[in-house]
PyMOL commands that place a pseudoatom at each C-alpha (Angstrom):
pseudoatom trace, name=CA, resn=UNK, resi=1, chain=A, elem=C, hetatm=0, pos=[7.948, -2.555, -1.592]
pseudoatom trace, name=CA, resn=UNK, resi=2, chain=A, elem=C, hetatm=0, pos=[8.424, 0.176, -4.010]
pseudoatom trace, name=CA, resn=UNK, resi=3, chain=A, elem=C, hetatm=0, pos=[7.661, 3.567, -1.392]
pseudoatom trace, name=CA, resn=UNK, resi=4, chain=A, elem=C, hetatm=0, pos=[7.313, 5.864, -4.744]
pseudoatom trace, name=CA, resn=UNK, resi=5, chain=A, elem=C, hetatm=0, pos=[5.004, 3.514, -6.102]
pseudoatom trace, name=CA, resn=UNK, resi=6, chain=A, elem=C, hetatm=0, pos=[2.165, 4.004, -3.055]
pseudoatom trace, name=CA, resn=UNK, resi=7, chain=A, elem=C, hetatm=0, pos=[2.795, 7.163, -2.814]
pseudoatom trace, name=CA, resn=UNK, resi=8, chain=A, elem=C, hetatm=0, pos=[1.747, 7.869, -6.773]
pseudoatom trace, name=CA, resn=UNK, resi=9, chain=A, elem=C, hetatm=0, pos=[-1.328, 5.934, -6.063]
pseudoatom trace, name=CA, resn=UNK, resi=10, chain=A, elem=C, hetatm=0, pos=[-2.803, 9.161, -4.051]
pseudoatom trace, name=CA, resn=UNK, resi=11, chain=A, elem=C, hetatm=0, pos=[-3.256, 12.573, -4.028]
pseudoatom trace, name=CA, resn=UNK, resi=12, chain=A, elem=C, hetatm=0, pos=[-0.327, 14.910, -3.509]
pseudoatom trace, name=CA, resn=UNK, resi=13, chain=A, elem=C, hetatm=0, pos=[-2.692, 16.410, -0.556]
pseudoatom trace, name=CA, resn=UNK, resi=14, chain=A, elem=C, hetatm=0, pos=[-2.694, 12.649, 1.351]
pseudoatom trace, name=CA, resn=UNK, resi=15, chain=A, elem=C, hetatm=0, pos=[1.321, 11.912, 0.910]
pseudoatom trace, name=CA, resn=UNK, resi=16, chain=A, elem=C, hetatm=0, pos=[1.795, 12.600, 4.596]
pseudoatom trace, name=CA, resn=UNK, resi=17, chain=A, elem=C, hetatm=0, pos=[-1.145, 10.397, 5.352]
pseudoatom trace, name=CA, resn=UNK, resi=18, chain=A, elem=C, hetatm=0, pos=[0.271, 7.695, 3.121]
pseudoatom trace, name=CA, resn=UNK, resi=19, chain=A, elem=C, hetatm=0, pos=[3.927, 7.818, 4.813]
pseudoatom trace, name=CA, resn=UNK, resi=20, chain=A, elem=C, hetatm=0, pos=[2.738, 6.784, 7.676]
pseudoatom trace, name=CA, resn=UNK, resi=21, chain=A, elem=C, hetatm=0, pos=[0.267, 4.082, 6.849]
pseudoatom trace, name=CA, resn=UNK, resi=22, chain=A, elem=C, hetatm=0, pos=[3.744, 2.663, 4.265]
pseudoatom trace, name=CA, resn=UNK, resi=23, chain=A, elem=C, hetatm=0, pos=[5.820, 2.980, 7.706]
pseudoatom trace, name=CA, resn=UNK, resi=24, chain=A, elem=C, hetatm=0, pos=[4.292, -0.028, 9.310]
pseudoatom trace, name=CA, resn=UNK, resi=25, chain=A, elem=C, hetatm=0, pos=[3.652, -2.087, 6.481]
pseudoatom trace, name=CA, resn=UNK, resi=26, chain=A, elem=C, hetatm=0, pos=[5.271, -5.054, 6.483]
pseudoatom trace, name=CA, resn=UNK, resi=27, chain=A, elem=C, hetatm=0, pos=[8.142, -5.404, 3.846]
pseudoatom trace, name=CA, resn=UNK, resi=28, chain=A, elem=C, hetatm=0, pos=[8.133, -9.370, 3.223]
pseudoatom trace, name=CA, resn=UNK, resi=29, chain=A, elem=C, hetatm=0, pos=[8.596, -11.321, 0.489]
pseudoatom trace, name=CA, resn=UNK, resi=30, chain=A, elem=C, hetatm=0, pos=[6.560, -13.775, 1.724]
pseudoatom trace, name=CA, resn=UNK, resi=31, chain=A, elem=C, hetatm=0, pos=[2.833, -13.229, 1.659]
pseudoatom trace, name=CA, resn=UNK, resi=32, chain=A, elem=C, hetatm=0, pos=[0.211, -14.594, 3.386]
pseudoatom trace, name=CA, resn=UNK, resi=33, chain=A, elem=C, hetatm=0, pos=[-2.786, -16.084, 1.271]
pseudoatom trace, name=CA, resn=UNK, resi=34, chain=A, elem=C, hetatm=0, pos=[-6.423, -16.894, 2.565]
pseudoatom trace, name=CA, resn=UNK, resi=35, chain=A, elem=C, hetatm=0, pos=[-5.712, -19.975, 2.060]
pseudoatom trace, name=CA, resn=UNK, resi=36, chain=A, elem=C, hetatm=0, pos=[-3.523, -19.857, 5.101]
pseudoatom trace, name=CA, resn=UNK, resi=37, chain=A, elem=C, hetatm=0, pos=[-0.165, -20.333, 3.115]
pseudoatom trace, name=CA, resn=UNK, resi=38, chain=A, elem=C, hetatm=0, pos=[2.465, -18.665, 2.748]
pseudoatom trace, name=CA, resn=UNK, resi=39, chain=A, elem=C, hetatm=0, pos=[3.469, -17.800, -1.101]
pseudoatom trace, name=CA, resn=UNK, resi=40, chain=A, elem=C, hetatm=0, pos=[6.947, -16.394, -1.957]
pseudoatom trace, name=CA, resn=UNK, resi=41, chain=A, elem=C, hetatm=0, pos=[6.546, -12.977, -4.110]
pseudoatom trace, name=CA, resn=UNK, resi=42, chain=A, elem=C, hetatm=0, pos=[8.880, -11.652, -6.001]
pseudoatom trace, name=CA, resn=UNK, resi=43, chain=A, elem=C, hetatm=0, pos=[7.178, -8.261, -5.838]
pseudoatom trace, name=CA, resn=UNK, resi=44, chain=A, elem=C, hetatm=0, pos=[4.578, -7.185, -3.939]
pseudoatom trace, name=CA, resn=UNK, resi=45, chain=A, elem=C, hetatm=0, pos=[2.890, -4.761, -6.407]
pseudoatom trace, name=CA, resn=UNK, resi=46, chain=A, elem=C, hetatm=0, pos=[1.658, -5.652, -9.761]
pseudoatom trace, name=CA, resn=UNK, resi=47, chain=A, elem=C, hetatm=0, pos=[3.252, -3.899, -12.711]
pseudoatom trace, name=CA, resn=UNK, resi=48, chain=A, elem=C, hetatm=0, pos=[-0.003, -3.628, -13.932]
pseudoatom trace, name=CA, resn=UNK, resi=49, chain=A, elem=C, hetatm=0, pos=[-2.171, -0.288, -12.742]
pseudoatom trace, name=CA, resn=UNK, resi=50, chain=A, elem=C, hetatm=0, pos=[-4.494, 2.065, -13.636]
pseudoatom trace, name=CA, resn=UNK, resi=51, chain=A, elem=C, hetatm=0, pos=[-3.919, 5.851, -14.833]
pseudoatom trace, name=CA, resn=UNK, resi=52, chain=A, elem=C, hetatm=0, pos=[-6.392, 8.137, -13.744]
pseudoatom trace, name=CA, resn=UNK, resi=53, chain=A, elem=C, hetatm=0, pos=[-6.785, 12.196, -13.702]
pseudoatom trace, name=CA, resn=UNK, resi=54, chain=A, elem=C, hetatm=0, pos=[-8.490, 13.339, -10.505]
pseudoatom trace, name=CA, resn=UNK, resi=55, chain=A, elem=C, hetatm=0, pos=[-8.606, 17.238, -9.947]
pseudoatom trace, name=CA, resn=UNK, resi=56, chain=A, elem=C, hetatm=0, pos=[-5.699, 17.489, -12.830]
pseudoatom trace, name=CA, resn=UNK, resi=57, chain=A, elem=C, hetatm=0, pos=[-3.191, 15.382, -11.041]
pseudoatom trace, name=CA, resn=UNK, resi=58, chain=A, elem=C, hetatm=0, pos=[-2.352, 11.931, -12.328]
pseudoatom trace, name=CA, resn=UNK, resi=59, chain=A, elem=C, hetatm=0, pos=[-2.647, 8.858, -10.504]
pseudoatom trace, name=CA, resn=UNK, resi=60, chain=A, elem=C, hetatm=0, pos=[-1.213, 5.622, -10.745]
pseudoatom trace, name=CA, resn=UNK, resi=61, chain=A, elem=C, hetatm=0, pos=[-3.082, 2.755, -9.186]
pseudoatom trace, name=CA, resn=UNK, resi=62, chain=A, elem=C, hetatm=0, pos=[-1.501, -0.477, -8.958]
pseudoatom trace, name=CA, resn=UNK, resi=63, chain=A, elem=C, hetatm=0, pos=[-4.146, -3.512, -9.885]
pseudoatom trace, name=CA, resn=UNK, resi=64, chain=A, elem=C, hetatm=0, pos=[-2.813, -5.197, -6.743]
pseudoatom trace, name=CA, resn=UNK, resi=65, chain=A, elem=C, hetatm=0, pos=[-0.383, -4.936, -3.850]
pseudoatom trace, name=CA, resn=UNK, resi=66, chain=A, elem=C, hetatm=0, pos=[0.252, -8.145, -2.040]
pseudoatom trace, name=CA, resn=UNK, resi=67, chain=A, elem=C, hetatm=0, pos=[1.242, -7.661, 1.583]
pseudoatom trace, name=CA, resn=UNK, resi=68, chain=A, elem=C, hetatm=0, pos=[0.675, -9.069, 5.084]
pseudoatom trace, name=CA, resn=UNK, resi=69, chain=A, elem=C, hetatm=0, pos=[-1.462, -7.050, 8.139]
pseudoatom trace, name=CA, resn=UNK, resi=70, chain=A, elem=C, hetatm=0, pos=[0.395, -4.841, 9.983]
pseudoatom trace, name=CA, resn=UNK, resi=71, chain=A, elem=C, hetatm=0, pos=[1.017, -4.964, 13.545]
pseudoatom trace, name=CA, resn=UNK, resi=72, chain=A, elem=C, hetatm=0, pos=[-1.991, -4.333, 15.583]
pseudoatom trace, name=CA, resn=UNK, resi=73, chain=A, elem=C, hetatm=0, pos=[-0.361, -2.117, 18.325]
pseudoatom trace, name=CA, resn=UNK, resi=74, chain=A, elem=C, hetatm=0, pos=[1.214, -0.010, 15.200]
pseudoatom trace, name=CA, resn=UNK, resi=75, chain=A, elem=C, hetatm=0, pos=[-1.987, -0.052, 13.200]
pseudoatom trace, name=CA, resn=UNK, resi=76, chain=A, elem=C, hetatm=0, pos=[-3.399, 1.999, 16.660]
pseudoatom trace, name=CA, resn=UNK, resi=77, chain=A, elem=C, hetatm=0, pos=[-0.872, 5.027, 15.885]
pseudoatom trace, name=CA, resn=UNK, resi=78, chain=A, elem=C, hetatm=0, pos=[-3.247, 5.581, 13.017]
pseudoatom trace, name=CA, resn=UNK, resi=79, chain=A, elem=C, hetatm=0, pos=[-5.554, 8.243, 11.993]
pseudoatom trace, name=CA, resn=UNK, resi=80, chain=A, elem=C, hetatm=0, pos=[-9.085, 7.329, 11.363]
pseudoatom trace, name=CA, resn=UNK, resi=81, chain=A, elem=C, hetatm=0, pos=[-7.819, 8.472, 7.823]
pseudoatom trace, name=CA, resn=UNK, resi=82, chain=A, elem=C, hetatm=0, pos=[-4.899, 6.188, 7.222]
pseudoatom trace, name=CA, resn=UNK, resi=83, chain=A, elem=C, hetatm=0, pos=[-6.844, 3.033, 8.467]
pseudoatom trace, name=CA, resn=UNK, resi=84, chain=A, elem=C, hetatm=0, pos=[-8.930, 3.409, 5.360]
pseudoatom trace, name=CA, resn=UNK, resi=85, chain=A, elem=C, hetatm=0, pos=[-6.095, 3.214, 3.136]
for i in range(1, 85): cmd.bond("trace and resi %d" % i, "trace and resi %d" % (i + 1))
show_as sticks, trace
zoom trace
């Protein structure tokens, strides 16, 4: 997964936030669906994203990012914050 890519997806203010919830994401190629498969993914963001201005800083906003749940015990170490991103 493409770190810088996340991280341009949010406000400068939230980057420390957003390290931490990208820390324990999963980096796997190969993605579970709700179908219960597993797909093979040759990326797990789409190139394709949305540009937005909010407070006069530019975000880009992938249309998707494909990745598995994180560990539970990890997904603890969270802030009330980061679980919502």
């Amino acid at each position: 997964m493409k770190e810088e890519t996340i991280l341009n997806a949010f406000p400068a203010a939230l980057r420390k936030d957003v390290e931490k919830v990208i820390e324990i994401i999963p980096v796997e190629q190969k993605v579970l669906h709700a179908d219960g498969n597993f797909y093979q993914m040759s990326s797990s963001i789409d190139s394709n994203e949305q540009i937005i201005f909010l407070d006069k800083e530019l975000l880009r906003i992938p249309n998707r990012i494909y990745i598995n749940e994180p560990n539970q015990d990890n997904e603890k170490l969270l802030t009330t914050l980061q679980k919502t991103f």
